[in-house]
C-alpha positions in Angstrom: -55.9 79.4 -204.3 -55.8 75.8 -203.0 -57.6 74.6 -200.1 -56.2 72.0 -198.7 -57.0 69.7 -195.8 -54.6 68.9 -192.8 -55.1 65.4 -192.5 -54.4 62.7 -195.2 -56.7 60.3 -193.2 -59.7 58.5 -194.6 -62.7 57.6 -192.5 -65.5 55.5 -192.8 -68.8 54.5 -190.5 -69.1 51.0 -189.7 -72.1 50.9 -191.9 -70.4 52.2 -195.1 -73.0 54.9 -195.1 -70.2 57.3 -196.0 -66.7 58.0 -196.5 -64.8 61.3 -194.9 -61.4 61.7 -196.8 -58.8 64.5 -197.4 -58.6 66.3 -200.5 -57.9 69.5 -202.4 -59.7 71.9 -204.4 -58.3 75.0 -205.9 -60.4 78.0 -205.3 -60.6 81.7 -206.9 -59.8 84.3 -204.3 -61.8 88.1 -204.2 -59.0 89.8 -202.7 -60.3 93.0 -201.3 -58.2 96.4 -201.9 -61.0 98.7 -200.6 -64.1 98.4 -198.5 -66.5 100.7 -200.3 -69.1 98.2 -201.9 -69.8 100.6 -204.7 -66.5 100.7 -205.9 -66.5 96.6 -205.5 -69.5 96.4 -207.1 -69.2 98.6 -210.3 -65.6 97.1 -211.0 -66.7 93.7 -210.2 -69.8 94.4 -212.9 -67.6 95.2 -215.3 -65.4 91.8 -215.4 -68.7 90.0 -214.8 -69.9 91.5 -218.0 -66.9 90.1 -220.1 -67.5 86.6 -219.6 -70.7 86.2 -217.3 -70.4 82.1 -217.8 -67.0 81.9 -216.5 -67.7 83.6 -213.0 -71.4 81.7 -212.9 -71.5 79.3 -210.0 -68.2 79.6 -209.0 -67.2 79.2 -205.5 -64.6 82.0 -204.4 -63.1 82.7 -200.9 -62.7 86.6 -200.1 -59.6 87.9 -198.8 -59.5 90.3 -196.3 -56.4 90.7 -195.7 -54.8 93.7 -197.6 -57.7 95.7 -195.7 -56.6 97.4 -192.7 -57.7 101.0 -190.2 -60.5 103.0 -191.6 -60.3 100.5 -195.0 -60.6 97.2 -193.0 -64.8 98.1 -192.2 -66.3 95.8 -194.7 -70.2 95.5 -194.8 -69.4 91.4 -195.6 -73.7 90.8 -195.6 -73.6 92.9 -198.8 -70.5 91.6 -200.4 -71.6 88.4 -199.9 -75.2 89.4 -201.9 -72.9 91.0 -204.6 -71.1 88.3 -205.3 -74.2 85.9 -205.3 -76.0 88.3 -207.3 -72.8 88.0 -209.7 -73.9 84.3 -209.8 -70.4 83.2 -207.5 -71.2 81.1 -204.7 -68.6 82.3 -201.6 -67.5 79.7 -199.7 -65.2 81.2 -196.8 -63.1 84.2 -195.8 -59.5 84.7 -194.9 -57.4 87.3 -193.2 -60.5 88.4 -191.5 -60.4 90.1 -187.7 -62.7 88.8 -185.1 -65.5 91.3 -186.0 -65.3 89.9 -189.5 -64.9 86.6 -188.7 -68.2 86.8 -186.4 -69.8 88.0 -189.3 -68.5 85.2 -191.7 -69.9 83.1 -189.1 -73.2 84.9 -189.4 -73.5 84.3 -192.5 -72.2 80.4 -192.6 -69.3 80.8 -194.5 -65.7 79.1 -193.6 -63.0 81.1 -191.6 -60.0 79.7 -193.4 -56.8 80.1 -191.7 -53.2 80.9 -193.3 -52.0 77.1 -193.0 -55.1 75.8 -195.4 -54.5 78.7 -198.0 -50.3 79.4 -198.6 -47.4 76.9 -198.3 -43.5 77.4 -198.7 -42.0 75.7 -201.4 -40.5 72.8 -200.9 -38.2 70.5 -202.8 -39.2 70.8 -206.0 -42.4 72.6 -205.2 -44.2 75.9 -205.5 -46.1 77.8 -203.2 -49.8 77.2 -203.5 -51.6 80.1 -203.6 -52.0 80.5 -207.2 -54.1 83.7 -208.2 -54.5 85.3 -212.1 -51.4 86.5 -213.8 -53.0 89.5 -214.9 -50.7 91.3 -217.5 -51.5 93.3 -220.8 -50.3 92.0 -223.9 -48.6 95.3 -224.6 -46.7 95.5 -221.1 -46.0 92.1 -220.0 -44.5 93.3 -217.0 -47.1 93.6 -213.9 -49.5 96.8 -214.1 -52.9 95.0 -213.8 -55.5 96.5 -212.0 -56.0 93.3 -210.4 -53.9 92.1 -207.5 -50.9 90.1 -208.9 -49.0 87.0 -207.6 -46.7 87.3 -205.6 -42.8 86.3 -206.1 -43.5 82.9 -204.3 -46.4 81.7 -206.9 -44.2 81.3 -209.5 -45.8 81.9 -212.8 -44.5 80.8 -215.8 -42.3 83.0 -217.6 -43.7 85.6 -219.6 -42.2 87.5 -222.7 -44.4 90.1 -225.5 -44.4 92.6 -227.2 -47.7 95.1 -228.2 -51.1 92.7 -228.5 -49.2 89.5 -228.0 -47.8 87.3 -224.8 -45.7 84.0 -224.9 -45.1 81.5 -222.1 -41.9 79.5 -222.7 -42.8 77.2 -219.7 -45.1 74.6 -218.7 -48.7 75.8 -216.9 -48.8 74.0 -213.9 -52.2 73.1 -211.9 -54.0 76.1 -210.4 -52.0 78.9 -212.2 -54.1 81.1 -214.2 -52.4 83.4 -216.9 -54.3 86.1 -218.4 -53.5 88.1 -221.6 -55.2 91.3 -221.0 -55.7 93.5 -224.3 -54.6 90.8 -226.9 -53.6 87.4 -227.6 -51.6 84.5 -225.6 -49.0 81.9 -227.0 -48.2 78.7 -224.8 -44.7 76.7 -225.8 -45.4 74.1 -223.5 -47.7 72.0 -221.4 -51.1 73.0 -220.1 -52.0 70.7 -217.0 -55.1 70.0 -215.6 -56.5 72.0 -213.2 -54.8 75.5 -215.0 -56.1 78.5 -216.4 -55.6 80.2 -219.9 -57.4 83.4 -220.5 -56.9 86.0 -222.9 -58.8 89.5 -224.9 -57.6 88.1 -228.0 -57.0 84.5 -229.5 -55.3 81.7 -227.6 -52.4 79.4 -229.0 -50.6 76.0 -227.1 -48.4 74.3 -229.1 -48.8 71.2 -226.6 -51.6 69.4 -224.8 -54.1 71.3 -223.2 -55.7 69.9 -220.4 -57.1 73.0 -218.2 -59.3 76.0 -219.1 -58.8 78.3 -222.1 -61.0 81.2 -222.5 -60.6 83.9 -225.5 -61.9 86.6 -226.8 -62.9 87.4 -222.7 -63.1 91.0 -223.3 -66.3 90.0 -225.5 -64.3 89.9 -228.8 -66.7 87.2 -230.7 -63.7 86.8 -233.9 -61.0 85.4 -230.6 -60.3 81.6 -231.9 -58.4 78.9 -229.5 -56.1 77.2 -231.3 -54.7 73.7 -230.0 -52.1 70.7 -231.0 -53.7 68.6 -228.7 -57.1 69.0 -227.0 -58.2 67.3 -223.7 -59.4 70.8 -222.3 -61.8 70.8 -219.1 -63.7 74.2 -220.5 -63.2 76.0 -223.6 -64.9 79.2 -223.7 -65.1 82.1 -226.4 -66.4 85.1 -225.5 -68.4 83.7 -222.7 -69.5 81.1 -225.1 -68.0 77.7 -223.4 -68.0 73.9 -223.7 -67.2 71.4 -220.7 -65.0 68.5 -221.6 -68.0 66.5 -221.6 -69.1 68.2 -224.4 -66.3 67.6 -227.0 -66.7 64.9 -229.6 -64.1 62.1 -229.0 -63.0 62.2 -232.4 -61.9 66.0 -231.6 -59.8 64.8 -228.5 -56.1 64.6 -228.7 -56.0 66.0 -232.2 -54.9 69.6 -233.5 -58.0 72.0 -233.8 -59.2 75.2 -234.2 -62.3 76.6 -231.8 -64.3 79.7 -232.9 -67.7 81.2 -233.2 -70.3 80.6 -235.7 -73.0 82.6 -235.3 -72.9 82.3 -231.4 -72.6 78.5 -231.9 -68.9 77.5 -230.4 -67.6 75.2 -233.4 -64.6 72.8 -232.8 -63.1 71.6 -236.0 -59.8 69.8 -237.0 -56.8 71.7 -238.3 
């Protein structure tokens, strides 16, 4: 999701102490489809287990929206010690009633309204509410057991066949695509700020400037493979690198990423 302030001014003190500007950040968003913890938690457990460093200090907004009569009774004080258990860090709450919202507040976290989260398109533009594309390889149409995008989000196009998913069009900023159950083929531009992530291996045949994680279903033999690298985090099995850690020499050429004995190699192709 993006988070986006509603003012474009910048302030400073007389003193140049500080400096209070708009920005945005895109945010991963728990969207809640029941209210029993235990369910949460066990289902939760189990993606944490795939790829423990890619959900590790991550700052996630829960949605409470889809919740609603008996289902919309959420014990949030627990949640929120779930999710930091989970090593997440939750940073505010949206579609929450006023009983939920006085317990956000309880619990200092932000009560984000519809107009920071969710814009129309516009000229040119997509909506911005970006949330994972979660489709298995050998069904590319949408039977995740995640919640999916909806129409307005406009993913890239998707196409597959059995163990295998190709996107024919650029990934923008804050879209995430995930190959669930084998491996993911990008034709086009990865920006900065998006999200590859995929059971199997990963290909882009273009730069790649965002997040690619393989193998995130804790398959140690996944590879990402790359005709230009300028990723922000490259991961393997839960096994990742920040862009800070990649050799210059390995920037902006084609190369191969892979395992070695739970060492995350990066070599040239």
């Amino acid at each position: 999701m993006a988070v986006k302030s509603t003012s474009s001014t910048t302030a400073s003190d007389g003193a140049g102490t500080f400096e209070l500007k708009a920005a945005g950040f895109t945010l991963p968003i728990i969207r809640l489809l029941d209210s029993d913890i235990e369910t949460v938690a066990s289902r939760l457990g189990a993606k944490v287990e795939k790829a423990p460093d890619f959900f590790r200090n991550t700052p996630v907004v829960i949605d409470l929206s889809d919740l609603a009569g008996d289902q919309g009774s959420i014990e949030l004080p627990r949640l929120v010690g779930l999710l930091r258990g989970y090593g997440m860090i939750p940073f505010g709450v949206r579609g929450a009633d006023a009983e939920q919202m006085a317990a956000a507040e309880a619990l200092e976290l932000a009560i984000l309204r519809e107009s920071y989260v969710k814009r129309t398109k516009s000229a040119g533009e997509l909506a911005t509410d970006p949330e994972p594309e979660l489709v298995p390889a050998a069904a590319p149409a949408k039977t995740s057991d995640k919640p999916q995008a909806s129409a307005e989000t406009a993913q890239p196009r998707a196409t597959g066949q059995s163990g295998f998913m190709l996107i024919t069009k650029p990934v923008r900023s804050g879209q995430r695509i995930y190959a669930a159950g084998g491996d993911l083929s990008i034709i086009a531009p990865v920006s900065s700020g998006a999200e590859l992530m995929a059971d199997g291996n990963i290909h882009v045949y273009g730069p790649l400037r965002g997040r690619a994680l393989a193998g995130m279903s804790g398959n140690m033999e996944a590879r990402i493979f790359c005709h230009d690298l300028q990723a922000e985090l490259i991961s393997i099995a839960g096994h990742y690198r920040v862009s800070e850690g990649i050799p210059n020499e390995l920037r902006g050429v084609p190369v191969q990423i892979f395992l070695d004995q739970k060492i995350l190699r990066i070599e040239k192709l």
